[in-house]
LUMFI-319015 format. One record per residue: y, z, x of N, C-alpha, C in turn. Coordinates in Angstrom, 3 decimals, padded with zeros to 6 digits. Atoms other than C-alpha are relative to their C-alpha. Layout:
<recs>
Y:Z:X:Y:Z:X:Y:Z:X
...
</recs>
This chain:
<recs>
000.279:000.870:001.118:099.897:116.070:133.569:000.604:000.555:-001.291
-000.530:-000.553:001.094:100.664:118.718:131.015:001.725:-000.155:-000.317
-001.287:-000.342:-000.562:104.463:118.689:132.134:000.748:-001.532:-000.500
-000.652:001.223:001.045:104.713:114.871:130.892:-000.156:-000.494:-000.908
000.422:000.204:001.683:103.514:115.066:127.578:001.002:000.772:-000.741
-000.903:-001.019:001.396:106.104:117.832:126.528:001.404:-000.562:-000.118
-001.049:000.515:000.284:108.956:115.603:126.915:000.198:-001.856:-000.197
-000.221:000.904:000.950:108.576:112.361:125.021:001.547:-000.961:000.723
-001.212:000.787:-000.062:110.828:109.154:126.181:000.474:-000.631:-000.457
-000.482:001.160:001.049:112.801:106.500:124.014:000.064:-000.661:000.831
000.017:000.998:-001.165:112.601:103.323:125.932:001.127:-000.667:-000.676
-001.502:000.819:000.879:115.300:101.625:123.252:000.492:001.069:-000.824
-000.636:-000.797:000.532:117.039:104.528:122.204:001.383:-000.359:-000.983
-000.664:000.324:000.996:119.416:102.488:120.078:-000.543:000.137:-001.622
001.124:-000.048:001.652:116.727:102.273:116.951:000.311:001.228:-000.331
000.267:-000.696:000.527:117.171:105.560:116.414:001.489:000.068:-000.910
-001.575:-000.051:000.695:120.744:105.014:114.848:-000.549:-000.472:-001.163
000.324:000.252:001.388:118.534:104.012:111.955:-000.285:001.017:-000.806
000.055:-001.203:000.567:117.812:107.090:111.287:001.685:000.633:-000.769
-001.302:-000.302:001.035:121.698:107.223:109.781:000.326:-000.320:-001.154
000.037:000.503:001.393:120.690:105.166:107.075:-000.253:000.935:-001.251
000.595:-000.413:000.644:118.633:108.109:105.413:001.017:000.915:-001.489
-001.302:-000.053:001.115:121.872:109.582:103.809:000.462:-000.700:-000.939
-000.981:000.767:000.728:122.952:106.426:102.549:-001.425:-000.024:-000.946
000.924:-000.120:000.899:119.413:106.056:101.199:-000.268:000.785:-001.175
-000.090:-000.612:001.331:119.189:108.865:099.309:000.824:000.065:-000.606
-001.063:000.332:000.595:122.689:108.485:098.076:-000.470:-000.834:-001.141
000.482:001.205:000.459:121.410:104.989:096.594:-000.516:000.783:-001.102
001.799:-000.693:000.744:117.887:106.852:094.823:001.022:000.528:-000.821
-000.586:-001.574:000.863:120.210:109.477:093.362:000.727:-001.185:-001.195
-000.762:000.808:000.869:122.839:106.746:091.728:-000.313:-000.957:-000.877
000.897:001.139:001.054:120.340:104.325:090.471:-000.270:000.348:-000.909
000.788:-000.223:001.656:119.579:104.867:086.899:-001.379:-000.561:-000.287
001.255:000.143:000.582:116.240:104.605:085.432:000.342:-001.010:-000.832
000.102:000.872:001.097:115.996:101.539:083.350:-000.329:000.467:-001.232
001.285:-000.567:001.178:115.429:102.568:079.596:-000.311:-000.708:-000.107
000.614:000.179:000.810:113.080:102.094:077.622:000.139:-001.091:-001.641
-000.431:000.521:001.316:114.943:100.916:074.487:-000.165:000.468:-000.835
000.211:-001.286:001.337:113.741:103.798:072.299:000.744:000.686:-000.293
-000.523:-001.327:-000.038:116.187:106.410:072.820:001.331:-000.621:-000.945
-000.961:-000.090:001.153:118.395:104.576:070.267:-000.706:000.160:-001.361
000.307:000.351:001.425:115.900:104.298:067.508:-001.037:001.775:-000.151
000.500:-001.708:000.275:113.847:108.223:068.265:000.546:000.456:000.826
-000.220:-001.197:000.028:114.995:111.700:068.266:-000.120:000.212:001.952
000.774:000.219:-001.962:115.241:112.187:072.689:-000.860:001.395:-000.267
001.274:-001.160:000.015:113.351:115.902:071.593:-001.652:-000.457:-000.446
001.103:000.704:000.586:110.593:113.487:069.816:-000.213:-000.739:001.068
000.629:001.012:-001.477:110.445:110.664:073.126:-000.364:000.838:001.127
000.621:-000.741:-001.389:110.345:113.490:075.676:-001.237:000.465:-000.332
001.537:-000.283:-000.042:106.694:114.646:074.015:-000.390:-001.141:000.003
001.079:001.431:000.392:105.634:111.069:073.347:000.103:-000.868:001.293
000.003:000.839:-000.817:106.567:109.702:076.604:-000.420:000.479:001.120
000.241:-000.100:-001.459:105.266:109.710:080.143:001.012:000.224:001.172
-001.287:000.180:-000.254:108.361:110.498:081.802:-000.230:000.217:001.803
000.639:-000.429:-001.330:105.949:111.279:085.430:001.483:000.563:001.122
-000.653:-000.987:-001.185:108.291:113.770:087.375:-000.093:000.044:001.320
000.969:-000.582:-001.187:105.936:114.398:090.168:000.011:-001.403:000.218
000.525:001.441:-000.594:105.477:110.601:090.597:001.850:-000.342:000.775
-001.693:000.217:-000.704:109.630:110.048:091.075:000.389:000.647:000.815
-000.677:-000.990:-001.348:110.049:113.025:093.470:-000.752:-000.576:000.642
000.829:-000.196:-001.543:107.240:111.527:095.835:000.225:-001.626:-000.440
-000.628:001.086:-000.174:108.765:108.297:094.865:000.970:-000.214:001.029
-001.533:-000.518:-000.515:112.198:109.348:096.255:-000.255:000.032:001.574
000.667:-000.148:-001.205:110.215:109.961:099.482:000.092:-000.828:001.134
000.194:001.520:-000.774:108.996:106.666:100.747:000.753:-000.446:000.789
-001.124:000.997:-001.241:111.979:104.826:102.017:000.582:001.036:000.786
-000.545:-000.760:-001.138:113.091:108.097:104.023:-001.420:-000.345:000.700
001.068:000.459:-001.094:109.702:107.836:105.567:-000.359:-001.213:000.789
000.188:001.378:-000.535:109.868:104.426:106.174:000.805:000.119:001.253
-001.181:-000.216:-000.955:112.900:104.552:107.671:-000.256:000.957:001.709
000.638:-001.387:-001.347:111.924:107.724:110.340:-001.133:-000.860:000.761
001.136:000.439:-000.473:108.329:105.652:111.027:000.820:-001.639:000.652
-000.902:002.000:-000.629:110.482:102.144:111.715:001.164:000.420:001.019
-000.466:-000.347:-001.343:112.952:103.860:114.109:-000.319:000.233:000.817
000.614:-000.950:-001.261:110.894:105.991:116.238:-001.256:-001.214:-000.112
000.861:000.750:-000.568:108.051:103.086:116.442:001.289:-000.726:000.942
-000.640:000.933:-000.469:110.929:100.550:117.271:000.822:000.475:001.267
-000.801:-000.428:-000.844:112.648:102.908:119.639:-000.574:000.319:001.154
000.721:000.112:-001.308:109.827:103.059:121.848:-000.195:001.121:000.747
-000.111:-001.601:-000.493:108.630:106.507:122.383:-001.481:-000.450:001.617
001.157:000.308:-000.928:106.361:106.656:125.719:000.180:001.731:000.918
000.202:-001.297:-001.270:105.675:109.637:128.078:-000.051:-000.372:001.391
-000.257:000.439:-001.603:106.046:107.848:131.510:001.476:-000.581:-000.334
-001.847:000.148:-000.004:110.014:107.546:132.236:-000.216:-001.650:000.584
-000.111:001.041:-000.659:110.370:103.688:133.004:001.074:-000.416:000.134
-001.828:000.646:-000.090:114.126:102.467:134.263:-000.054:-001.510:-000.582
</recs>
């Protein structure tokens, strides 16, 4: 029993070619610009970076998501099972 749990089967082993997207994904994240604001022509950017919320920590675990998506939507769709079926 133990012996067919340690090797995991793809029943549609094509899905996982989605997993090639994740490159292009973060590519994307990286090139997208942040929308401004519209301030940074009229205050000082050393004066908007204290006065603004600029959440760091929220955009790196932003950045996240669609790789995870991606990984959780291949490997469901690719049909992992532990009994080999032809």
């Amino acid at each position: 029993m133990m012996e067919n749990l340690a090797h995991p089967v793809f029943l549609r082993p094509g899905w996982l070619l989605l997993l090639l997207l994740i490159p292009l994904i973060l590519l994307l994240r990286r090139r997208i610009k942040e929308p401004s604001s519209g301030w940074e022509g009229l205050i000082p950017r050393a004066v908007l970076r204290h006065s603004t919320d600029t959440g760091e920590n929220q955009k790196q675990r932003g950045a996240l998501w669609p790789v995870l998506l991606v990984v959780l939507l291949a490997v469901a769709l690719a049909g992992p099972s532990w009994r080999y079926a032809p």
